[in-house]
N, C-alpha and C positions, 0 to 999 in steps of 0.2 A: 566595388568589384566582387564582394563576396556575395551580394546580393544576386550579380549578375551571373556567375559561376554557380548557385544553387540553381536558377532559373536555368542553365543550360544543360544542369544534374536532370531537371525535370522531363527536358526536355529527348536527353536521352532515355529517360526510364518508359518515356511514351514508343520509342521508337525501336529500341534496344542499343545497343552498343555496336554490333554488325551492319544494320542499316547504311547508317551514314558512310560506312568506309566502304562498303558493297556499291552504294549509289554513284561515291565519290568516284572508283574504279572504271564504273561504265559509262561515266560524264567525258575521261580523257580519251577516249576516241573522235567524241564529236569536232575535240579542241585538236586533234591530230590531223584528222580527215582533211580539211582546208588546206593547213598550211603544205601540210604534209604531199596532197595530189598536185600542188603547185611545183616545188621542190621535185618530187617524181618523174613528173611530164615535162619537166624543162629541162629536166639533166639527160630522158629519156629522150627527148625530142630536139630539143637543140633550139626551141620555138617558145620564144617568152607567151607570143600573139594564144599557141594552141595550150599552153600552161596555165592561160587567164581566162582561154574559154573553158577549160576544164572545172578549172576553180569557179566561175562563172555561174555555170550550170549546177555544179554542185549544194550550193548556196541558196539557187533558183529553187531545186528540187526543195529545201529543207525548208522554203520560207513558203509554197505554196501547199504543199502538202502535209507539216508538222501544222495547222489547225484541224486540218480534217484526222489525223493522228488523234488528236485530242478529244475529237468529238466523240468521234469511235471511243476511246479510253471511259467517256461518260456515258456511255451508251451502253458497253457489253462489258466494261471491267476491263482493268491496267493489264489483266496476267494476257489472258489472250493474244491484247494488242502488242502489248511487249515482246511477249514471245517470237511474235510472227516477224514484227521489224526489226528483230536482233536475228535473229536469222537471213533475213533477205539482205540487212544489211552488211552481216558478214559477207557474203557470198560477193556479192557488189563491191566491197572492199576488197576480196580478193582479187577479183576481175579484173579491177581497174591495175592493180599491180602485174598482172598478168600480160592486161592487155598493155598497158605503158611499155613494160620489160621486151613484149615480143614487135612492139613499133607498129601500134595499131595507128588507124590513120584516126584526124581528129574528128570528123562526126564520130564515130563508134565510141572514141573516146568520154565527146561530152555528152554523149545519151548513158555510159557505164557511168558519168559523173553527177548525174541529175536523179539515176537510180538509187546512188550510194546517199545524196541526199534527200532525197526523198522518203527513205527508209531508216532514216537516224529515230531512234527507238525514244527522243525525246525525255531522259532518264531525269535533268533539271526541272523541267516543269512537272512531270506526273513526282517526283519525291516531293516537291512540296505540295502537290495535292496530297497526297497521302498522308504526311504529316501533319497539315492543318487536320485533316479527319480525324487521324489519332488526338489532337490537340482537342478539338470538338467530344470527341464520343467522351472521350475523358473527364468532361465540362473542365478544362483548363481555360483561366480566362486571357486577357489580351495580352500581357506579358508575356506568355507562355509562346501564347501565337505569334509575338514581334520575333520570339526569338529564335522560333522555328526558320522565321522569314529572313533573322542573320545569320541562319547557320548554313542555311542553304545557300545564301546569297556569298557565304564565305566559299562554298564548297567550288561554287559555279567559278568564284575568281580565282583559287587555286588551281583548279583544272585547266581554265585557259593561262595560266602561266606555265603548269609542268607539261602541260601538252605541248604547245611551239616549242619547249628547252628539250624534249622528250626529241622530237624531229630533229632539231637541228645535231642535235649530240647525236644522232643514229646518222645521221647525214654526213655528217666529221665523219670520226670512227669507219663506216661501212659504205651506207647507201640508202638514200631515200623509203627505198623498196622496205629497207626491216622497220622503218616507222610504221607502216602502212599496213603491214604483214602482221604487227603487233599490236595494231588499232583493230582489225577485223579479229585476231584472236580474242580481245579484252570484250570487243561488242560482244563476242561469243560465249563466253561465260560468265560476264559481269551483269550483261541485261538481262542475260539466262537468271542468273541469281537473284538481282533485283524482282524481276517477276516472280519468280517463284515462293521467295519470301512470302514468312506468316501474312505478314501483314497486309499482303495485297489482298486481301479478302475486305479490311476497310475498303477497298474501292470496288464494288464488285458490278458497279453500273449500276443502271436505271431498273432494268428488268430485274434485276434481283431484288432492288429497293422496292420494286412494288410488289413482289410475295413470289420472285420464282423462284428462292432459297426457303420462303414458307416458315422464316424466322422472325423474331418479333426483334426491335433492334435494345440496347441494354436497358433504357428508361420502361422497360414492360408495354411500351404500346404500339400500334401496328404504326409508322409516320408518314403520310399523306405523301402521294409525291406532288410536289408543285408542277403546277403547270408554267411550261415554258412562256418567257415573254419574249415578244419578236424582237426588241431592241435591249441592249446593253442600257442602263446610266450611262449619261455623256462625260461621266467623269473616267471610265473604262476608255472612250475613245481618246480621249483628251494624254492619258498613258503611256495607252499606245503610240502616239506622236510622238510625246516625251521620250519613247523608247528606241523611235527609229531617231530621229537626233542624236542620242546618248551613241547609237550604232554610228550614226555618221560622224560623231565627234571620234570615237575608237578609231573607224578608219581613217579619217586626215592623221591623225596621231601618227600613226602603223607609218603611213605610205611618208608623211616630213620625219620621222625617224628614219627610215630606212633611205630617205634621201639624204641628208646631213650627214649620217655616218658614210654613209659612199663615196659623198665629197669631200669629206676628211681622212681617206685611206684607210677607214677599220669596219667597216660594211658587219664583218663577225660581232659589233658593239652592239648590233640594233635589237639582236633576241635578248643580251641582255642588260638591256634601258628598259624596256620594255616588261621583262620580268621584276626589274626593279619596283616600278610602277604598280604591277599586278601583287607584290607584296604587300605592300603598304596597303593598297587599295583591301585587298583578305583582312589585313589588322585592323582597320578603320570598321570593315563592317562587323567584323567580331564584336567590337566595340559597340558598335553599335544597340547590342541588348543591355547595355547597364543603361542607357538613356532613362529617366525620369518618365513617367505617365505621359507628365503636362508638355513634353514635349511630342506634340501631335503629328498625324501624317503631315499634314497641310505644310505645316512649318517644316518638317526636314525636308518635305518636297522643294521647296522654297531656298533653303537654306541651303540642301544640294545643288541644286541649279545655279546658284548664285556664285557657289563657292569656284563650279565648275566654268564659269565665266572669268573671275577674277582672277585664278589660276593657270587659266592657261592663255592670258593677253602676252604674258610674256617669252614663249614660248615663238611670237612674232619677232624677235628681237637678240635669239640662242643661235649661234654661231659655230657654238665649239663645244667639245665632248661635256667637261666638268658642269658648264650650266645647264645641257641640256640634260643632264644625268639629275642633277639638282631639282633645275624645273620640272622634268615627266614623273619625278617621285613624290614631289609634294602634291603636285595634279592629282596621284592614282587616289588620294583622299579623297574625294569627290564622288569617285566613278559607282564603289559599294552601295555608299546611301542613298544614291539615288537610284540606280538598280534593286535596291531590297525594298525601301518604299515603292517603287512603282510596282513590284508584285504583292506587297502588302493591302494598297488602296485598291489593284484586280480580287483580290481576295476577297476583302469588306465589302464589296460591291458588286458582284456577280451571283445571279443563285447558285447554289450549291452542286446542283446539278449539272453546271454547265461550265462549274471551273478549270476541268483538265483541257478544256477548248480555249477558255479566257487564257490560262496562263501560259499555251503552247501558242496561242495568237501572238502574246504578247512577247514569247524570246523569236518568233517570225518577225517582227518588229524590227527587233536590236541586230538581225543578221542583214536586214534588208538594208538598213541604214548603213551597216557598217560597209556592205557589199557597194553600193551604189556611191558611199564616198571615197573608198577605196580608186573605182573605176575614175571619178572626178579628180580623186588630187593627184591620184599617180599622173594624170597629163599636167596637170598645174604646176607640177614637180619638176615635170620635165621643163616646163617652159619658164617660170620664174623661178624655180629651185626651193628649198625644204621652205621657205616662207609662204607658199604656193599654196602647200599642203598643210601648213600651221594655219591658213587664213580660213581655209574649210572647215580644221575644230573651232577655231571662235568664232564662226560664223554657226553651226552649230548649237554651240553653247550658249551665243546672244539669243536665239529664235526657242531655245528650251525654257527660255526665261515665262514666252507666253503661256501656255498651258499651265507653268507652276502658278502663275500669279493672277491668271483669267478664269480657271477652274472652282467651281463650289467643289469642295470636297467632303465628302461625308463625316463626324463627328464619330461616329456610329456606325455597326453592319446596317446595313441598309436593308436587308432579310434576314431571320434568324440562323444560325446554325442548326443543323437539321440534324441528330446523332445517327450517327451509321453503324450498321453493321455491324457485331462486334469480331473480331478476328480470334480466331482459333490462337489460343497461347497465350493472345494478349493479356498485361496488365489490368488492374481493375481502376476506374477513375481515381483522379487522386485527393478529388474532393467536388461538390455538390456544384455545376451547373450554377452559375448568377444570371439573373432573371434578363433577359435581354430586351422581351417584349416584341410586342408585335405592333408599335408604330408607325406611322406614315415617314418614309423616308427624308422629307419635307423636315420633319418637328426636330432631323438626326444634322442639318445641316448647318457645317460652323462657316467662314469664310463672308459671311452677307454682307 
């Protein structure tokens, strides 16, 4: 563990100390915005039906539009894009509480809710693009970089537990409305902040990468920009799968919790079983950077998947508060390592250039799953009851098994790291670049 606590000293010294709690800050909107406009438009409306297309739509926006988010990010630089869609999406946040509070009807509704998602400033994926950069330009080797991939993956599972507890507590207490009112304030100064941050100059896009800043990058040499390849590695796509699954397992989860406790008279238990879950699951990936070397992507992939199968069979068979508290807690172990590995292996395996797409593809993934099983077991729920909805995460979980256990997964980056940019303030590397090479991706491949 002291080993693991100096690697994540490192990993702050690349990033600074403010980063990650700046980043953290303007992640709990996106975890608000959901639950939050469902809660709003159903107290506002009186209409589960126009509460689901709100949420609906919102979800929609953020899974079709946060790749092209991304792309833009690799293209012209994070500050820019950031800037623009913490803005819009303030305003859309606002709107929608506006429009909910004065009894707008629901098309107006779910086009202000497809706005708001559509414009989520994507703060989880472009941080750890940014990080890994820092991590690269610094020639920090793969340690550094798993740990990067657990701290953010830690940040992303805190967020979505203080954000539902955030709602519901503002729900108790007041009114949906100051959740939502406090979700567009935080997008407003937090992605403000994040963008503005030293360090987004590591990312400063393509065009700068090729000489429109007219600087040399820190190894004194001009660095080539790669040309784009039309296809991803199939190990990328294969991920992605894994990552809409992993979303559709969260949703069955969500929708047989929230039916179980309903049927048991404490419906208030569901935010937090649920939070419970999203603890442990934060702990587990923390944890996850004292890991040894030789335990590889392939394997946690594997070993995540696995665990997340065997963990949640019984979850078919919880009945009553205690076991179900018991069982969703041990579960959330599962849920970190295979989220932090599945943006690890987008990382090793995408060029450089085109990763704030890769990995904003890839949390489009985990929303669409979760959205799409959500919609599935809430009727399963209805009609055979929380075992309904508990059959959708092991089903789920059994089909996540393919991708972990069918995929070659690379040994290796599959293209070098490319050093970037250096950022104004930043730190100096913390020690010399290891030789990566420029091998056939072929010669990098374990799994055969």
């Amino acid at each position: 563990m002291l080993e693991a606590a100096s690697t994540y000293r490192r990993v702050i010294a690349l990033t600074g100390p403010l980063l990650p709690l700046i980043s953290f800050l303007a992640r709990l909107p996106v975890a608000m915005s959901q639950f939050g406009s469902v809660l709003l438009v159903a107290e506002t409306s009186g209409s589960l039906a126009t509460a689901g297309a709100v949420g609906g739509t919102l979800s929609a926006g953020q899974v079709v539009l946060g790749p092209v988010l991304g792309r833009l990010a690799d293209r012209h630089g994070q500050r820019p894009v950031v800037l623009t869609a913490a803005a819009v999406n303030a305003v859309a946040t606002a709107a929608l509480v506006a429009g909910a509070l004065g009894g707008l009807a629901t098309l107006p509704l779910a086009a202000i809710g497809a706005v708001t998602g559509a414009s989520v400033p994507l703060i989880g994926p472009l941080a750890r693009t940014r990080s890994v950069a820092l991590a690269h330009r610094a020639g920090a080797d793969e340690c550094v970089v798993g740990a990067v991939h657990s701290l953010e993956g830690t940040l992303d599972e805190v967020s979505f537990v203080f954000g539902p507890a955030l709602v519901g507590l503002a729900a108790l207490i007041a009114h949906p409305a100051l959740a939502l009112g406090a979700a567009a304030a935080l997008v407003a100064v937090f992605a403000t902040a994040f963008a503005l941050h030293p360090t987004a100059a590591v990312t400063a896009g393509e065009r700068a990468r090729a000489g429109g800043d007219g600087k040399a990058p820190a190894s004194g040499r001009v660095a080539p920009v790669r040309p784009e390849a039309g296809r991803h590695p199939r190990v990328v796509y294969a991920v992605r799968c894994s990552l809409f699954l992993q979303g559709a397992l969260f949703g069955g989860c969500q929708a047989g919790i929230a039916a179980l406790t309903a049927r048991l008279g404490v419906p208030g238990q569901a935010g937090l079983v649920y939070a419970a879950m999203g603890v442990v699951s934060a702990a587990v990936g923390l944890g996850l950077g004292a890991l040894p070397a030789r335990f590889g992507l392939r394997l946690r992939w594997r070993a995540a998947a696995g665990a997340a199968l065997v963990l949640c069979v019984p979850l078919l068979f919880t009945d009553t508060l205690g076991p179900l508290y018991a069982v969703v807690t041990v579960l959330g172990a599962a849920f970190a390592p295979h989220l932090i590995t599945a943006f690890a292996l987008t990382e090793r395996s995408v060029e450089p250039s085109r990763l704030a797409e890769a990995t904003a593809f890839a949390a489009s993934s985990l929303v669409a799953g979760q959205a799409a099983a959500l919609a599935v077991s809430g009727r399963l729920a209805e009609w055979y009851g929380p075992s309904g909805a508990f059959a959708v995460c092991v089903s789920a979980a059994a089909l996540c098994l393919l991708p972990a256990f069918t995929t070659r997964v690379p040994a290796a980056r599959t293209a070098p790291a490319q050093p970037a940019p250096r950022a104004a303030g930043a730190g100096r590397p913390a020690h010399r670049p290891a030789a990566e090479g420029g091998s056939s991706a072929a010669a990098y491949y374990a799994g055969r």
